[in-house]
C-alpha positions in Angstrom: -102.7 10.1 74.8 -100.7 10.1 78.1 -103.7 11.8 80.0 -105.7 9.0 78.9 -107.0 6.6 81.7 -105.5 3.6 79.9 -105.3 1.7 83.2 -108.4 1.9 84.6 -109.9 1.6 81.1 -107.7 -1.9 80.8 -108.8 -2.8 84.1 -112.6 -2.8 83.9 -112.6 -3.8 80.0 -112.2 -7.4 80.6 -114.3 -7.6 83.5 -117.3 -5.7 81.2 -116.7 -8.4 78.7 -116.9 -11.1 81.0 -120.0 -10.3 82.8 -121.4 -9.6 78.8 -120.3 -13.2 78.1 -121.4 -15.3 80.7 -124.9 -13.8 80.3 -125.3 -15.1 76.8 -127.4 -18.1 76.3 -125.5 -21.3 76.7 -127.4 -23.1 73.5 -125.0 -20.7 71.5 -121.1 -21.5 72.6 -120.1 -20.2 69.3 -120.8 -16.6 69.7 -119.3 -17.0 73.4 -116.7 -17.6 71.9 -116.7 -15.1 69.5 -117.3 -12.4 71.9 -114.8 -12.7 74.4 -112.1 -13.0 71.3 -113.0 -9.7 70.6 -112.9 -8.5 73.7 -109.5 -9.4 74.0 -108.2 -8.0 71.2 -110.1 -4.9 72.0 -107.2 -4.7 74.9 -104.2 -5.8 73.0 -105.1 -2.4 70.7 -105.7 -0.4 73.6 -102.3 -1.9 75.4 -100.4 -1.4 72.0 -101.2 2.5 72.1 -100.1 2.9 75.4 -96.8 0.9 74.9 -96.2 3.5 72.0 -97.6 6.3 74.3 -95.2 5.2 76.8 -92.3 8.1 77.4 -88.8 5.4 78.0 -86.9 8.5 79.2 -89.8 10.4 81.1 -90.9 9.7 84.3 -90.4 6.9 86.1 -94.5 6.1 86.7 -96.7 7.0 83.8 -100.5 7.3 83.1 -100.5 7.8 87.0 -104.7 7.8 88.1 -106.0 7.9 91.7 -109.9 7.9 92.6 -110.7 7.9 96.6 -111.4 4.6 98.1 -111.6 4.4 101.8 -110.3 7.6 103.0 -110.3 6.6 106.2 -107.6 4.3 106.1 -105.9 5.9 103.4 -106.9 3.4 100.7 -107.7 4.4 96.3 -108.1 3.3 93.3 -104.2 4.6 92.4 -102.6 2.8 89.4 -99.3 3.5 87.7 -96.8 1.7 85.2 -93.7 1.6 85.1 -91.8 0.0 82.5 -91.4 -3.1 84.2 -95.5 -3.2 84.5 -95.7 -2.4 80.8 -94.0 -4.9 79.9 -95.8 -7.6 82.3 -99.0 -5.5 80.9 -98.1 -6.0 77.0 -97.5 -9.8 77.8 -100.9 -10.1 79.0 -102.5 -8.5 76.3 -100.7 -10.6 73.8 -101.0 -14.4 75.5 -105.1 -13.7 76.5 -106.3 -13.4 72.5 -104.3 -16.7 71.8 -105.3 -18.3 74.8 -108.9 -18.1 73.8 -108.2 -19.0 70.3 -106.6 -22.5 71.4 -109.1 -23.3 74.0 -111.9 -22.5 71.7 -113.0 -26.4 72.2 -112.0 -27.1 75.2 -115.0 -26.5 77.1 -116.5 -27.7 74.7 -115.4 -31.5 75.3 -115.6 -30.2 79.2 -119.4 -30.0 78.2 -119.6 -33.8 77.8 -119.1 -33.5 73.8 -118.1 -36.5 72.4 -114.2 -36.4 71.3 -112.7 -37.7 68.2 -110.2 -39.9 70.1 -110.7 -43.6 69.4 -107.7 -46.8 70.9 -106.8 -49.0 69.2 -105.7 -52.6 70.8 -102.5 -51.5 71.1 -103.1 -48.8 73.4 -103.4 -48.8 76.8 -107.1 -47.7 78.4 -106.7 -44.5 80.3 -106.3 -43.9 83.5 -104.5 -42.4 86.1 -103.7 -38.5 86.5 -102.4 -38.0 83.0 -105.0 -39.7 81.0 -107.1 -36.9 79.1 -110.5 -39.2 78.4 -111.9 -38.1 81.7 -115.2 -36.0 80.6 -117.2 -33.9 83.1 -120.2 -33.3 84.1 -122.5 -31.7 81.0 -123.8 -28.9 83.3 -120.2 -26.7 82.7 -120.9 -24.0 80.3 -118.9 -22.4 77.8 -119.7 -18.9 78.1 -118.7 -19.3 82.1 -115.5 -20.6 81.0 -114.7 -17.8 78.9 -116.0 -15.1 80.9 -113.5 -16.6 83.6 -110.5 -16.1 81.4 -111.6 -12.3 80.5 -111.8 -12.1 84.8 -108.8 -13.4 85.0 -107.6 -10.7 82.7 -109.3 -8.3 84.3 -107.2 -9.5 87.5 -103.9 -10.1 86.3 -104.0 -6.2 84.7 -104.9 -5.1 88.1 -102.5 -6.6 90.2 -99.6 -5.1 87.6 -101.0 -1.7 87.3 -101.7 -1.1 91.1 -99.8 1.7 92.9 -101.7 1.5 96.2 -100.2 -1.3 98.2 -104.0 -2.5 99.1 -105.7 -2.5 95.9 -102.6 -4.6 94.9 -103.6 -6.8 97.8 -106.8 -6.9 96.6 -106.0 -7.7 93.0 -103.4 -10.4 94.4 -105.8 -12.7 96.4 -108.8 -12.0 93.9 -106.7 -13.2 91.1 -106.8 -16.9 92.8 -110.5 -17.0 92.3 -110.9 -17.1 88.3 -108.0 -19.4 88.2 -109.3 -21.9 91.2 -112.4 -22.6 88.8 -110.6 -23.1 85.6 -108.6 -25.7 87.3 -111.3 -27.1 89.6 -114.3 -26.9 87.2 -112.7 -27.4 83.6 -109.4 -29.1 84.2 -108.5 -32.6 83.7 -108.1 -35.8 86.5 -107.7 -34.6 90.3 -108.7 -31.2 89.3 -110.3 -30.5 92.6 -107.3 -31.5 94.2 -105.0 -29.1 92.2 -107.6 -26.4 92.7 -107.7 -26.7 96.5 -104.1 -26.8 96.6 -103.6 -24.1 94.5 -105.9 -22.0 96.5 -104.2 -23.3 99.8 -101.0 -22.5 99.6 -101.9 -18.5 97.7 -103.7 -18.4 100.5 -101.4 -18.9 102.9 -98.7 -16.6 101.5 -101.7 -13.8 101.1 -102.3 -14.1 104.8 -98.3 -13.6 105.5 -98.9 -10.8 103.3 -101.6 -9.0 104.8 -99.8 -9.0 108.0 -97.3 -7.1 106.4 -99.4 -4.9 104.9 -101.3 -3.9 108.0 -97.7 -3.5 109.8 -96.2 -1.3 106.9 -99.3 1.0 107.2 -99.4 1.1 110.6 -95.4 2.3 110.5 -95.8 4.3 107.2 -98.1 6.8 108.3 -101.1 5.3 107.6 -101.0 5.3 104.0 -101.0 2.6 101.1 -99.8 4.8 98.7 -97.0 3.1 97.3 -94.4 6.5 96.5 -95.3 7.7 100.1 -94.2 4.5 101.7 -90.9 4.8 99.5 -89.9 7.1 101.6 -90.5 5.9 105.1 -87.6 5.0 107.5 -88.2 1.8 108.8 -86.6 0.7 111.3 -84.3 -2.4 111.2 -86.0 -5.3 112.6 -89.3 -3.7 111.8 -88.4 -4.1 108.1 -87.1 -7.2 108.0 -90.3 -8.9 109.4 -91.9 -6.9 106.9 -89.7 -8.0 104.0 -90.3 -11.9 105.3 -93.8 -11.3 104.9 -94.4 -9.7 101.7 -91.4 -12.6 100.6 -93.2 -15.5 102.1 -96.2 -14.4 99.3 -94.3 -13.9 96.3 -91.6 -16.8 97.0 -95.1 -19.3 97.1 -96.5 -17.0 93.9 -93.7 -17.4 91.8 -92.9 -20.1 92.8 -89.3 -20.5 94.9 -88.1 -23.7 96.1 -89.2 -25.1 98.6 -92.9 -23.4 98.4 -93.0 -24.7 94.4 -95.3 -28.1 95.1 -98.4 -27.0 94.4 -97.3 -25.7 90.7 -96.7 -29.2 88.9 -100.2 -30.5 90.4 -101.9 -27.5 88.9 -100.1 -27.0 85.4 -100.4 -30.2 85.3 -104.9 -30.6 86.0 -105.4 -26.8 84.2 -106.5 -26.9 81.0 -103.5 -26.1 78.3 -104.6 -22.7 77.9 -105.4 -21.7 81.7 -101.9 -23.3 82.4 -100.4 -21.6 79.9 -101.7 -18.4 81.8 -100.8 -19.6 85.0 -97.4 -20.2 84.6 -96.7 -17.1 81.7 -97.9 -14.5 83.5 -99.9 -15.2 87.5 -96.2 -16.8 88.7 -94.8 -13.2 87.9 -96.9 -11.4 90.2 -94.4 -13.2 92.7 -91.5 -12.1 91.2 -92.7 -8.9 90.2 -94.0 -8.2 93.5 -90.1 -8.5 94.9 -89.1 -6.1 91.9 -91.9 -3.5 93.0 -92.4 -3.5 96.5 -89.6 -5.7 98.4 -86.5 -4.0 97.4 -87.5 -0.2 97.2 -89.8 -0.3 100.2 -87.3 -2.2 102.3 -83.9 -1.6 100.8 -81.4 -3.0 103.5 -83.6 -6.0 104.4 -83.4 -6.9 100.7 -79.7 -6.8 100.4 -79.6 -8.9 104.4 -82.0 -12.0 102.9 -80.2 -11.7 99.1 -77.6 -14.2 100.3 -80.6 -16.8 101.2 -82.6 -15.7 98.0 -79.5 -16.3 96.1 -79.5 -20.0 97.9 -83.1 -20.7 97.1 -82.4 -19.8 93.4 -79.9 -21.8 92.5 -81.4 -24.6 94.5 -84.4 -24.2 92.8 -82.5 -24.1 89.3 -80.9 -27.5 89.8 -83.6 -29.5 91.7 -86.1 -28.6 89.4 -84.4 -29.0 86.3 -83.2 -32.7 87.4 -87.0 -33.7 88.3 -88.0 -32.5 85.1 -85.6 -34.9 83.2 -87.5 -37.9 85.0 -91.0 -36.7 84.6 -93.3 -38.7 82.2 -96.1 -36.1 82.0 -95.7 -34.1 79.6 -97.8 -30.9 81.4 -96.0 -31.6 84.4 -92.5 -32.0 82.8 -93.3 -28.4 81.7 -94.6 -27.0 85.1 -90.9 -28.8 86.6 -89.2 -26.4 83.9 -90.7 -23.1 84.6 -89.6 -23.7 88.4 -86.1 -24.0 87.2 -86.5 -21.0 85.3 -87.7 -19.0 88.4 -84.8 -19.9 89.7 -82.7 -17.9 87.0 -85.4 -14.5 87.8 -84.3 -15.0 91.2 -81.1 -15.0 91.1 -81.1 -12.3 88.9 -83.0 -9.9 91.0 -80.9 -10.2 94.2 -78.1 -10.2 92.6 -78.6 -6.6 92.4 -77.0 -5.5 89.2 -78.5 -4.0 86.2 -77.3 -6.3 83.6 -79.1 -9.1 86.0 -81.7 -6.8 86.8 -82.7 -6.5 83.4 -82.5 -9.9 82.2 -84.3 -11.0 85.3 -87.3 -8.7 83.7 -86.9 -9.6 80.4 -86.9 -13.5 81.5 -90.5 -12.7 82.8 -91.5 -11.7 79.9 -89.3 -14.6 77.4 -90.7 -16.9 79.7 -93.8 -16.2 79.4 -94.0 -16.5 75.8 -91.8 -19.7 75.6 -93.3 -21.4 77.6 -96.9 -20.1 77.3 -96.4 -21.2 73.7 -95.0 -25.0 75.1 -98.0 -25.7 76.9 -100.5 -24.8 74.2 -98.8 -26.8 71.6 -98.4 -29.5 74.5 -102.2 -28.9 75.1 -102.3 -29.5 71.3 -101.2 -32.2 71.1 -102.6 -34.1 74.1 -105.9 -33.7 73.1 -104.8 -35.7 69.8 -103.5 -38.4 71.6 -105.7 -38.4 74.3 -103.4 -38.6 76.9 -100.4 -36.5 78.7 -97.7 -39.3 79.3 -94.8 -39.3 77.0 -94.7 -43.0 76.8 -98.2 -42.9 75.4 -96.2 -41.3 72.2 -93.3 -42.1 69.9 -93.0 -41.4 66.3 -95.8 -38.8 66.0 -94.2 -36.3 64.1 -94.5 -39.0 61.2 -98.1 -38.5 61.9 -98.4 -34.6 62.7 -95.1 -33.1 61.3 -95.8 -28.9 61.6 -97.4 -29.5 65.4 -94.0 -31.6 66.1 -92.3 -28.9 64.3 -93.3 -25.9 66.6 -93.1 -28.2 69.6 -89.7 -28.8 69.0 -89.1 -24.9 68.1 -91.0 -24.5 71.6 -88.4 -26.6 74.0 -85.6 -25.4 71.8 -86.8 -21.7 73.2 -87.3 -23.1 76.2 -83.8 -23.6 77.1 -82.7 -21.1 75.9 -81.1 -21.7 72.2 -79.2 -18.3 71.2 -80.9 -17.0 68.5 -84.2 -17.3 70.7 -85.6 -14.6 73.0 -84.8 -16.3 76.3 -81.0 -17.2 75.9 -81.0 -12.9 75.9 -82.4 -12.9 79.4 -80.4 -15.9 80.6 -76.9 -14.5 78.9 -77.8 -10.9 81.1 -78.6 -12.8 84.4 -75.5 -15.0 84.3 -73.0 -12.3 83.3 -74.3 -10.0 85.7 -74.5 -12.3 88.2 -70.9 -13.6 87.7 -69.3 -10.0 87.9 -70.6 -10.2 91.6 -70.8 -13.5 92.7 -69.1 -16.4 90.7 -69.9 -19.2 92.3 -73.6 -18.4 91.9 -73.3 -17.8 88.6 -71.6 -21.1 87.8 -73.7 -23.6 89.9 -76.9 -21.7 87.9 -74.8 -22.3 84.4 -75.6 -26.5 85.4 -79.0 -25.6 84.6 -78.8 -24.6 81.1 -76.8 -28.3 80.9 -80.1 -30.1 82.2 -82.4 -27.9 80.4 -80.9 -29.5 77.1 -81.4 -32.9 78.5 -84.8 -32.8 79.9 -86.0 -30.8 76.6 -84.5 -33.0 74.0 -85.4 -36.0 75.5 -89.1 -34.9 75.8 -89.0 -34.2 72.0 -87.3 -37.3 71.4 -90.0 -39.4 73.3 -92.8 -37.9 71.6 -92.2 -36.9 68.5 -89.0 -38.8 67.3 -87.7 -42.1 66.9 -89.7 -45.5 65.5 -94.0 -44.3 65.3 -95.6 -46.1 68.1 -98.2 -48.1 66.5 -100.8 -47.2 68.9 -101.2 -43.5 67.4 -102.0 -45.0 64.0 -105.4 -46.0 65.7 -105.8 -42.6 67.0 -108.5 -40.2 65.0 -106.9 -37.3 66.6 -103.2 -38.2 65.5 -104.5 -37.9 62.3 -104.5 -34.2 62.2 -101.8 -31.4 62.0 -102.4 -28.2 62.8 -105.5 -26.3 61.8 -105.5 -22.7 60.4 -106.6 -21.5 63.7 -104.0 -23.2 65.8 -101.5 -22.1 63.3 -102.8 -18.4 64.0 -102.1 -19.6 67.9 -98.5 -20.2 67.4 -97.5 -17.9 64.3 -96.8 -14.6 66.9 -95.6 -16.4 69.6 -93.0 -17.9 67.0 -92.1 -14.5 66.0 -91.9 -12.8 68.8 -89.6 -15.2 70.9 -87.5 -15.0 67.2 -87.7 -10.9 67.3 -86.8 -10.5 70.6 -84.0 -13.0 69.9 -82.0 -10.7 67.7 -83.8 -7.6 68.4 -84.5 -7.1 72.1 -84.0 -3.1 71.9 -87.3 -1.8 71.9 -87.8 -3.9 75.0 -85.2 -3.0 77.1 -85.2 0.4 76.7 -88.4 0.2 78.5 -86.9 -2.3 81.4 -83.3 -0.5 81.6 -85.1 3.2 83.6 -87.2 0.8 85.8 -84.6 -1.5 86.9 -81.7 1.2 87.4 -84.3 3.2 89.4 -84.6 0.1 91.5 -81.2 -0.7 92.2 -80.9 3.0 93.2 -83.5 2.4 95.5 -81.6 0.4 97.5 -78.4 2.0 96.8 -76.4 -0.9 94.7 -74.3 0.8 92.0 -73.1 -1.4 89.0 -69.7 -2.9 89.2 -69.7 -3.7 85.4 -70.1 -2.1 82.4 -73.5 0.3 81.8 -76.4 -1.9 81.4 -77.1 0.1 78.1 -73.8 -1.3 76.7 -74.4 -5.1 77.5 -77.4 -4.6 75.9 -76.3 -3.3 72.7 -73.7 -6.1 72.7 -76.6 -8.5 73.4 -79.4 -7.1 70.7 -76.1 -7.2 68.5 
C-alpha cells in the first residue's frame, strides 16, 4: 500500500463529498446528514491504513506524490508525511466523524427550528454574547453547513500533507474560508464580528507570509519544493527576515501571545463543533508550520529568535491561564485554556530537545482530543441550558449526571491529570525543557497550578454544589446524554485514557520526525535518548 496515492486521495475525498452534499435537496437535512457522516468515516478508514502502512524506521517523508502545477515558477501538487503530519493527519480523521455526529442538530435550530428550551421565572431572559436563544435567519441550510465541515476537512488535510511550500500557502489561507462561514453564518451572538476578526487577523499573518514566501523562492533558486529549499544557504539577515515572516503567520495561527485576541471571540461565537475544530486541529497549522518549515529551512534564525519564543511561551502560559480562572463563559473559558496550552507547544519546540520536541508534538495531538472533546460536551451542555455563562448553572449534575460526568473527565484531561494523555506531553516538555533552561521550565510549571484552579472551579460552578432552581424549569436540563452523544464522547474518552498509559505506538512515529528536526538545525540532546524518557513515560 505505500505506492498508494493516500494523500491526494485524502485530499480530494472530502471536498467530493462536500460538493455531493450541498447539492442535495434542502427539504431532506436528514440524509445530509447522513451523507457527509459517511463520508467522513470513509477517511478515518483510509487514514487508519496508511497509519499502519506507515514505515516508523523508513524514510523520513513517505507516500511522497508530485503532479506539475505551474512549471514556470516551479510550483506542484507535491505532498508528503512525515510522522509529525501523520499524526496531525490521524487527529483529523478521528475528530471530523464525531464533529458531525454532535452537530447533527445544530443547524438545525440555526434553521429557525423551534428549541426545546423553556425559563422559568427564575431565570434570567437572555441576552448578551453568551446567551444561546439567538436563532437565525431560516434561509441557512443544513446540507451547506455540512458540506462546509467536509471543506474544511478537505483543507486542513491539505495544509498538513503539503511538501511544496506554495500549495501549503494555498491550503493555509483557503482553510480560513470554510471556517469564516461556520462562525459567521451558523455561530451564535456577534458571530459576524468573530468571523471578521478571525479572517482579519489570518489574513494578516498570511500576507507576512507570502512575503516570505516570494523572498525564499526568489533566494532558493526558484523553487517551492520544500527538500530543495532544505538545502539552500541563506544568508544571515536574509533568513532572519524570512523566519519573522513565516513566524508572524503561525504565532497569529496558533495562537502566541500577544497575537491570541481573536481566538476567545471566535471559540467563543463557533458553534461547539466548528470550535472544537478550530481549536483541536486549525491552531496547529501554526505550530506545525514552525516544526516543518521554520526551523529546518532557517536553522540559525530559529535558534537567534528561540530566546523571544521562549518569552512569548511562558508569557502566554501564565497570562492566559489567569484570564481563564476569571472568565464566566464557559466557551470562552475554554478558548483562554488552549492559549495557555500553546504556550507549553512553544516552549517545547524552541527549546530544542527531543524529549521537548516530542512532547511538544504529542501535545498537538492530546490537545486536540482533550479539548476537542471539552468543547463538545460544553456545546452539550449549553444547548440544554440555553445559555454559555457559568452563573446561569449550578447543581446540574443533579439534573444530567453522565454529561457532568464526562465534563468533569474533560477538564480533568485538560490540565493535565497523570493518568490522562496530556500530562505525557506536558511531563516531556517540562523535563526537556528544564535540562536546558530551568528557569523556563519552572515559571511554565505555574501553569499547571492555574490550570487546576480555573478547571475545578468551572466544574464546581456548573455542575456541583446546591442545583440552581432555575434549571428545574429547563426542558433541556432534563436530559442526559443520548446514545448518539454517548457514541461522541466514548473514543475520545478512550483515547485520551490509551494514550495516557500507552503512548508508544505514537511516539514512535513522532521520535524519527522530531530527531530529524533537531538535526536540522544541528541541536544535539543534552539528556538522556528521547527513546528512553519515553519508555519511562509509557511506563
Amino acid at each position: 500500500m505505500s505506492n498508494f496515492p493516500f494523500l491526494s486521495v485524502l485530499t480530494v475525498a472530502p471536498l467530493v463529498g462536500a460538493l455531493v452534499v450541498a447539492f442535495l435537496p434542502r427539504h431532506r437535512p436528514e440524509l445530509a446528514k447522513q451523507v457527509a457522516f459517511a463520508w467522513s468515516l470513509l477517511v478515518l478508514v483510509l487514514s487508519v491504513v496508511m497509519w499502519v502502512s506507515f514505515n516508523a524506521g523508513g524514510d523520513r517523508f513517505q507516500f511522497r506524490e508530485s503532479y506539475s502545477w505551474i512549471p514556470n515558477w516551479g510550483v506542484s501538487f507535491t505532498f508528503a508525511a512525515d510522522g509529525i503530519a501523520l499524526v496531525m493527519l490521524m487527529l483529523i480523521a478521528v475528530l471530523v466523524p464525531l464533529v458531525i455526529l454532535a452537530s447533527w442538530h445544530d443547524a438545525d435550530e440555526v434553521s429557525g427550528a423551534p428549541t426545546a428550551t423553556k425559563h422559568g421565572p427564575g431565570s434570567a431572559p437572555l441576552e448578551g454574547a453568551a446567551r444561546a436563544g439567538n436563532l437565525a435567519s431560516s434561509k441557512r441550510s443544513v446540507p451547506v453547513y455540512f458540506a462546509l465541515l467536509l471543506v474544511l476537512e478537505c483543507t486542513m488535510i491539505g495544509v498538513f500533507a503539503a511538501a511544496d511550500v506554495f500549495l501549503f500557502y494555498v491550503f493555509f489561507e483557503v482553510m480560513l474560508v470554510p471556517m469564516y462561514f461556520l462562525i459567521g453564518s451558523y455561530g451564535g451572538h456577534q458571530r459576524q464580528y468573530a468571523a471578521v476578526k478571525f479572517f482579519l487577523y489570518s489574513l494578516v499573518g498570511g500576507l507576512f507570509m507570502l512575503a516570505a514566501v516570494i523572498g525564499l523562492w526568489v533566494v532558493g533558486g526558484k523553487t517551492f519544493d520544500w527538500q530543495a529549499l532544505s538545502q539552500v544557504d541563506i544568508s544571515t539577515g536574509t533568513e532572519r527576515w524570512l523566519f519573522l515572516g513565516f513566524f508572524l503567520a503561525f504565532a497569529i495561527k496558533a495562537p502566541f501571545f500577544p497575537f491570541h485576541t481573536w481566538l476567545p471571540d471566535a471559540g467563543g461565537a463557533a458553534p461547539a463543533g466548528a470550535a472544537a475544530l478550530l481549536v483541536g486541529v486549525l491552531d496547529k497549522v501554526g505550530t506545525f508550520g514552525i516544526l516543518r518549515y521554520c526551523l529546518p529551512l532557517f536553522p540559525e534564525a530559529s535558534k537567534w529568535f528561540a530566546p523571544w519564543a521562549l518569552a512569548l511561551g511562558v508569557i502566554g502560559i501564565v497570562y492566559a491561564a489567569l484570564l481563564a480562572v476569571g472568565q464566566n463563559d464557559l466557551k470562552r473559558l475554554v478558548s483562554y485554556t488552549s492559549i495557555a496550552h500553546f504556550g507549553f507547544i512553544g516552549v517545547g519546540i524552541f527549546a530544542f530537545t527531543t524529549q521537548a520536541g516530542t512532547g511538544a508534538v504529542l501535545y498537538m495531538l492530546n490537545h486536540g482530543l482533550a479539548t476537542g472533546l471539552l468543547f463538545l460536551v460544553v456545546g452539550m451542555l449549553i444547548s440544554r441550558r440555553g445559555s454559555a455563562l457559568i452563573s446561569d448553572f449550578g447543581g446540574a449534575g443533579k439534573l444530567v449526571p453522565v454529561l457532568a460526568g464526562v465534563l468533569f473527565f474533560a477538564g480533568l484531561a485538560s490540565l493535565a491529570l497523570p493518568g490522562t494523555a496530556p500530562f505525557i506531553s506536558e511531563f516531556l516538555v517540562l523535563i526537556g525543557t528544564f535540562t536546558v533552561n530551568k528557569p523556563v521550565a519552572v515559571i511554565a510549571t505555574l501553569g499547571i497550578i492555574l490550570a487546576a484552579a480555573y478547571v475545578l472551579w468551572m466544574v464546581q460552578r456548573t455542575t456541583q454544589g446546591t442545583l440552581n432552581p432555575a434549571l428545574t424549569e429547563v426542558d433541556g436540563m432534563r436530559r442526559d446524554l443520548n446514545l448518539r452523544e454517548k457514541v461522541v464522547v466514548a473514543p475520545l474518552i478512550a483515547l485520551i485514557v490509551l494514550l495516557g498509559f500507552f503512548p508508544k505506538p505514537v511516539t514512535d512515529v513522532i521520535n524519527p520526525a522530531v530527531q530529524a528536526t533537531m538535526d536540522d538545525i544541528g541541536r544535539t540532546d543534552p539528556a538522556p535518548s528521547v527513546g528512553g524518557t519515553v519508555q519511562e513515560a509509557a511506563r
